[in-house]
VOFI-195821 format. One line per 5 residues: number of its first residue (from 1); for each residue x, y, z of N, C-alpha, C. Coordinates in Angstrom, 2 decimals. Example, Ala and Ser with C-alpha at 12.3 -4.5 7.8 and 13.67 -1.06 7.14 Angstrom:
// VOFI-195821
1) 13.19/-5.69/7.80/12.30/-4.50/7.80/13.20/-3.30/7.80 | 12.85/-2.25/7.08/13.67/-1.06/7.14/12.90/0.03/7.87 .
//
This chain:
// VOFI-195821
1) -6.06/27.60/-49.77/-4.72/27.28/-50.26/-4.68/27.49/-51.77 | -3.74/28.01/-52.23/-3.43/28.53/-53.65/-3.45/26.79/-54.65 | -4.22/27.05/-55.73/-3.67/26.20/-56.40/-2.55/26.17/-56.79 | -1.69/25.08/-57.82/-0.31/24.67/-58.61/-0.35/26.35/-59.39 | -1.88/26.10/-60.03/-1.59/27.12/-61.50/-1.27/28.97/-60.64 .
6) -2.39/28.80/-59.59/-1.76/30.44/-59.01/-0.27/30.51/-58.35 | -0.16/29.55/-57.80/1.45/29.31/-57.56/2.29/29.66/-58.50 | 2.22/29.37/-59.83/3.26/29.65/-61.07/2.95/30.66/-61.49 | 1.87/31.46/-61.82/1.30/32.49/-61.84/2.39/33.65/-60.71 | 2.35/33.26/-59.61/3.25/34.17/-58.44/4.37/33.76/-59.17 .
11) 4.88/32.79/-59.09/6.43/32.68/-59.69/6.60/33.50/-60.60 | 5.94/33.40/-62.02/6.32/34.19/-63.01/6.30/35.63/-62.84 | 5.73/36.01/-61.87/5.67/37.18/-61.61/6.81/37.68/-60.84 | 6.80/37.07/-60.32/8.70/36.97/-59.48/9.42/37.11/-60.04 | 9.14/36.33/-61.06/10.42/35.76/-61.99/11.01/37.46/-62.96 .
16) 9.91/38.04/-63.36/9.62/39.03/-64.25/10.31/40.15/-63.47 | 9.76/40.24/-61.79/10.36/41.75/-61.64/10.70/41.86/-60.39 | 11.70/40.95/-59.98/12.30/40.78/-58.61/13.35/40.79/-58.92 | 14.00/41.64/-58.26/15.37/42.85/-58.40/16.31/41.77/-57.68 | 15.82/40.63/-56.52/17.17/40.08/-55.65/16.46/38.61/-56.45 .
21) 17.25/38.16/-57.34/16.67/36.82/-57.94/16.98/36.12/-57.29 | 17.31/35.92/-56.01/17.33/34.72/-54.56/15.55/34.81/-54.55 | 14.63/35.39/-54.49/13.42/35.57/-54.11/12.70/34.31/-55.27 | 12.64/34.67/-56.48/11.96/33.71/-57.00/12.47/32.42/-57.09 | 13.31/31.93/-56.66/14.09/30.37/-56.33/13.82/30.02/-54.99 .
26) 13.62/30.82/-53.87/13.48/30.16/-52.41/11.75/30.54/-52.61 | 10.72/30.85/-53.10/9.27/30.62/-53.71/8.91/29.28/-53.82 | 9.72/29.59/-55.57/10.14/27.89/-55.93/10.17/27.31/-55.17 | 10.99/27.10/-54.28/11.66/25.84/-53.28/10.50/25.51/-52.50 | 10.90/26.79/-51.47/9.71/26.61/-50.58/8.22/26.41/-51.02 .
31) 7.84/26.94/-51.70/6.24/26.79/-52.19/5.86/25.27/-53.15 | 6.68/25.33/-54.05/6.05/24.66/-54.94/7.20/22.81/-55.28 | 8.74/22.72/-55.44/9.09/22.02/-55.76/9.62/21.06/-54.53 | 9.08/21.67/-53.56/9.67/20.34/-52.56/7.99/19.75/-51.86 | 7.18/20.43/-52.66/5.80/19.65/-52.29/5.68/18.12/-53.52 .
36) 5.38/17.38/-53.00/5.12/15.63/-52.96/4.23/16.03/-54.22 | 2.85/16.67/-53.71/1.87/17.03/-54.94/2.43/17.59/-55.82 | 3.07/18.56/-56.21/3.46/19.20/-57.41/4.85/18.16/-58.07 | 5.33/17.17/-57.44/6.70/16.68/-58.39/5.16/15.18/-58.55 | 4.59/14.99/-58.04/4.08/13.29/-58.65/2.52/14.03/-59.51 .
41) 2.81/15.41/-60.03/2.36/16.07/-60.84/2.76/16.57/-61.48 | 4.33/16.56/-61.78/5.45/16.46/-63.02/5.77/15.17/-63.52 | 6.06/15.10/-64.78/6.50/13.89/-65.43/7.72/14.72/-65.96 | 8.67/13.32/-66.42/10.02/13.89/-67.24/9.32/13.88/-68.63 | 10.47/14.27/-69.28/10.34/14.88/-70.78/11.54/15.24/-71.24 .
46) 11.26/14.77/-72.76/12.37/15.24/-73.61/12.33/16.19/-74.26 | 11.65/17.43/-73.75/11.42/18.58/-74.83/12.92/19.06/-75.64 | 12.76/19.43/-76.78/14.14/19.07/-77.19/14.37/20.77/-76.70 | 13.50/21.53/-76.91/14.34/23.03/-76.93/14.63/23.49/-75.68 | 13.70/22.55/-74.30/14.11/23.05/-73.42/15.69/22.35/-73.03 .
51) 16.14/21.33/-73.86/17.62/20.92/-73.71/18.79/21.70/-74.40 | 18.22/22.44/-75.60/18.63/23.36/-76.12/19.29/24.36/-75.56 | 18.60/25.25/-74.59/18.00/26.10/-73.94/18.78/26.21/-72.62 | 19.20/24.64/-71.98/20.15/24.39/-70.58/21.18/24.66/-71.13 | 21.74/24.01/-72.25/22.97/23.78/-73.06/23.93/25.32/-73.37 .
56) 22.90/25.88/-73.76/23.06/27.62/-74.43/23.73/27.91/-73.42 | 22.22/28.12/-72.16/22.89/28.94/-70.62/23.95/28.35/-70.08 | 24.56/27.08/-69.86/25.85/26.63/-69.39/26.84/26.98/-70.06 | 26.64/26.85/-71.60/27.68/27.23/-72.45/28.19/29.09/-72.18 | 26.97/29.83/-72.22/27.49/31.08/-72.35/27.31/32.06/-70.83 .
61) 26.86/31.16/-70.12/26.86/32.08/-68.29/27.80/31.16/-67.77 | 28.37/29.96/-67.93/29.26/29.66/-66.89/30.66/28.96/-67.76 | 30.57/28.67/-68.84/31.77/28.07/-70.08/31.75/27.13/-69.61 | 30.58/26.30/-69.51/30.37/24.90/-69.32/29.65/24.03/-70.09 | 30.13/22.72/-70.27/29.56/21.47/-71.40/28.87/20.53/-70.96 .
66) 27.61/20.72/-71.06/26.79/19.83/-70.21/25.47/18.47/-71.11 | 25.84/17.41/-70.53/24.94/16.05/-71.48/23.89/16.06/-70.91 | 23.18/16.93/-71.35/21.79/17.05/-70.80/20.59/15.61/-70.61 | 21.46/14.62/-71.25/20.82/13.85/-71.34/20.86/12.77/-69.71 | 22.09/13.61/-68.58/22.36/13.62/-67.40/20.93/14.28/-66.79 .
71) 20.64/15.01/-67.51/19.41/15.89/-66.58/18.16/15.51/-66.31 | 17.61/15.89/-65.29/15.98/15.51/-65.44/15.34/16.56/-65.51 | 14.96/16.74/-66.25/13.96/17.81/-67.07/12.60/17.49/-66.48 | 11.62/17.98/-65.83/10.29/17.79/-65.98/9.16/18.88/-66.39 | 7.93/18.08/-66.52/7.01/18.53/-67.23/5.82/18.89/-66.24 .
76) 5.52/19.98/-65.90/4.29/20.07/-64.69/2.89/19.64/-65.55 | 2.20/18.84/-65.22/1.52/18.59/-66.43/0.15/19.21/-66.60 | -0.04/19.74/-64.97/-1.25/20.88/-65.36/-1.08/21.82/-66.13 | -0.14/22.53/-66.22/0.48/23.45/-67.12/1.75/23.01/-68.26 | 1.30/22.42/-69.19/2.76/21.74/-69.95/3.49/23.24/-70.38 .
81) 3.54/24.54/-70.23/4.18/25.45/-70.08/5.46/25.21/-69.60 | 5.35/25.16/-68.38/6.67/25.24/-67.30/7.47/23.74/-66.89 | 8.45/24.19/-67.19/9.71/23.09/-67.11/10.32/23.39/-66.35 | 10.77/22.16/-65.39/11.91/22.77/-63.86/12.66/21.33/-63.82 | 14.05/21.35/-63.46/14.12/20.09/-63.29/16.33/20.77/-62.48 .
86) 16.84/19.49/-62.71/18.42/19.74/-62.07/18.85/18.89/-62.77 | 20.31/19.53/-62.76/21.06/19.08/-64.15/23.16/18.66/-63.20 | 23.64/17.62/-62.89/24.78/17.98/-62.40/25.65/18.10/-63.50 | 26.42/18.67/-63.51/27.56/19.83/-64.04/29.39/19.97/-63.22 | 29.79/19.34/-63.78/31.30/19.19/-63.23/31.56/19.81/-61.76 .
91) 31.00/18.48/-60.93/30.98/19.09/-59.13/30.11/20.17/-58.80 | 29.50/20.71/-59.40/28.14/21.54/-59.53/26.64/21.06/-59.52 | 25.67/21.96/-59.12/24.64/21.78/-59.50/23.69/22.62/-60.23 | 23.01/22.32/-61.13/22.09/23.14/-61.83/20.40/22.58/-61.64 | 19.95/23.86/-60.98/18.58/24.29/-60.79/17.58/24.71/-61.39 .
96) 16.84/24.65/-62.24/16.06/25.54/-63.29/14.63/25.29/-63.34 | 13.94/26.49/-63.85/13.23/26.03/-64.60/12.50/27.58/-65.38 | 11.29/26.74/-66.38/11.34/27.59/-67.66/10.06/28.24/-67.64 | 9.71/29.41/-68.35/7.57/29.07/-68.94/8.46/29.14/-70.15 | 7.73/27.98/-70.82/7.83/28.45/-72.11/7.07/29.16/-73.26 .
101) 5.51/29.32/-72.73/4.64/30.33/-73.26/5.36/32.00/-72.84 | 5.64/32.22/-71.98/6.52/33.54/-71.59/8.15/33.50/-72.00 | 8.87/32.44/-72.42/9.98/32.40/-72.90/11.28/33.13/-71.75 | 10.92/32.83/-70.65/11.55/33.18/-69.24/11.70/32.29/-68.36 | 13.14/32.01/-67.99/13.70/31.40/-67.02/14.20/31.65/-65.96 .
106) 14.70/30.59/-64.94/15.90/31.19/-64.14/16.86/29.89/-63.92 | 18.07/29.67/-63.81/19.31/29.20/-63.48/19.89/29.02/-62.26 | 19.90/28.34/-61.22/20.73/28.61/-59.88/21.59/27.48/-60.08 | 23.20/27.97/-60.03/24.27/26.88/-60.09/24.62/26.64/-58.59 | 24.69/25.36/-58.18/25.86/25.63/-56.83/27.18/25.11/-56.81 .
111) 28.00/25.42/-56.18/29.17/24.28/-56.47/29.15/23.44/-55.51 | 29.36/22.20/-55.47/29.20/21.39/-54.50/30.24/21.87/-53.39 | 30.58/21.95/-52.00/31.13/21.80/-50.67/31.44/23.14/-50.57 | 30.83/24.26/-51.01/30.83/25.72/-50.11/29.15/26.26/-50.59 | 29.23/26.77/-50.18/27.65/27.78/-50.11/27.32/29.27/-51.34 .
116) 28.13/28.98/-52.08/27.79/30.08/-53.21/27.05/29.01/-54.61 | 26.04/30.27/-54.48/25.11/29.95/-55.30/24.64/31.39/-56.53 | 25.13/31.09/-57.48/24.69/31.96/-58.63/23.39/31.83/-58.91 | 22.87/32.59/-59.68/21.28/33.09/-60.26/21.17/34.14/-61.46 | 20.72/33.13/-62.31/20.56/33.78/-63.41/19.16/33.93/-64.08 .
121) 18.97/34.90/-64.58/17.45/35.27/-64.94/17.59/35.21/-66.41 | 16.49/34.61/-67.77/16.80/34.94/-69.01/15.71/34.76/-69.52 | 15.46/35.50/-70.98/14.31/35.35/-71.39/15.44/34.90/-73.02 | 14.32/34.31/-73.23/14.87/33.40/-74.84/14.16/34.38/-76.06 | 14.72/34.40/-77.15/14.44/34.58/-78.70/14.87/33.16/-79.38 .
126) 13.30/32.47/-79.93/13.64/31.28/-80.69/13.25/31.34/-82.57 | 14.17/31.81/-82.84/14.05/32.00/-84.45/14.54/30.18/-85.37 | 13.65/30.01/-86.37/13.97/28.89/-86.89/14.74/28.20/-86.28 | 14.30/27.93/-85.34/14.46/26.62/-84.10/15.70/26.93/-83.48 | 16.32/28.02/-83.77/17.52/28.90/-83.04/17.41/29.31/-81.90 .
131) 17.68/29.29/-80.41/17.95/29.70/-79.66/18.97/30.98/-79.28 | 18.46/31.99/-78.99/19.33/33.31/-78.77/18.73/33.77/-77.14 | 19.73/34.49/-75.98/18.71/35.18/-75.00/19.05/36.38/-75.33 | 17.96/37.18/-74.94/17.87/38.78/-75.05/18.69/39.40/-74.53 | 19.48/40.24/-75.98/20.14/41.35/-75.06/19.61/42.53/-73.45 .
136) 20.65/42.49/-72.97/20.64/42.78/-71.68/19.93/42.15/-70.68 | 19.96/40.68/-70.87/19.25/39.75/-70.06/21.01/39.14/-70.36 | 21.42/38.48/-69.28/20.38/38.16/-68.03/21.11/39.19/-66.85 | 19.70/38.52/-65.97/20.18/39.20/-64.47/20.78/37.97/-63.88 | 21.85/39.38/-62.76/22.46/37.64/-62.26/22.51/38.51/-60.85 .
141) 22.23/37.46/-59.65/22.96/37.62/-58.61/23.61/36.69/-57.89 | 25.08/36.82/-56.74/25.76/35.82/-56.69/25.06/35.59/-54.74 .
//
């Protein structure tokens, strides 16, 4: 059985060059965030940039204002790299999570009481504690 760390290892790799970004979120799901071991092997956290970072992507992929301080952010703590956590969002939900040594994410919004689910892929530029994502990022599929 794969460890946590080769598990994220596959993710990021997913994450990087999977053309239907449904693939690296049902991974996620299925593999790693609905196992017992990997969430009572996350702790929360206040990383500030990864609140930064939710804030940006709501603001500029969906024109949404979000108190992140609503969110639970966690911390995988074998790897303090990667941040995943859900964030609710005006009758919505937000899915995420980050590496932050690779500066690559992904986003899945849902709206609550129908079945569409967005996906967004992004990689960050953090200049003097500035948050920007890379032109021609992101990928999105609906």
């Amino acid at each position: 059985m794969p460890s946590y760390s080769e598990k994220l290892a596959h993710l990021l790799h997913l994450v990087e060059t999977s053309s239907d970004l449904r693939d690296p979120f049902r991974y996620f799901m299925d593999e790693i965030a609905l196992n017992r071991d990997f969430m009572s092997g996350s702790s929360s956290t206040r990383n500030k940039m990864v609140q930064v970072i939710i804030k940006k992507a709501l603001k500029e992929y969906f024109n949404l204002t979000a108190n992140t301080n609503q969110c639970m952010i966690m911390e995988f703590r074998e790897d303090k790299s990667f941040h995943h956590g859900t964030c609710p969002v005006t009758g919505q939900m937000l899915v995420f999570f980050y590496f932050t040594t690779r500066r690559i994410g992904m986003v899945a919004m849902s709206r609550l009481g129908d079945n569409m689910t967005h996906y967004f892929r992004f990689r960050t530029l953090v200049t003097n504690g500035e948050v920007t994502f890379v032109p021609g990022d992101p990928s999105v599929t609906h």
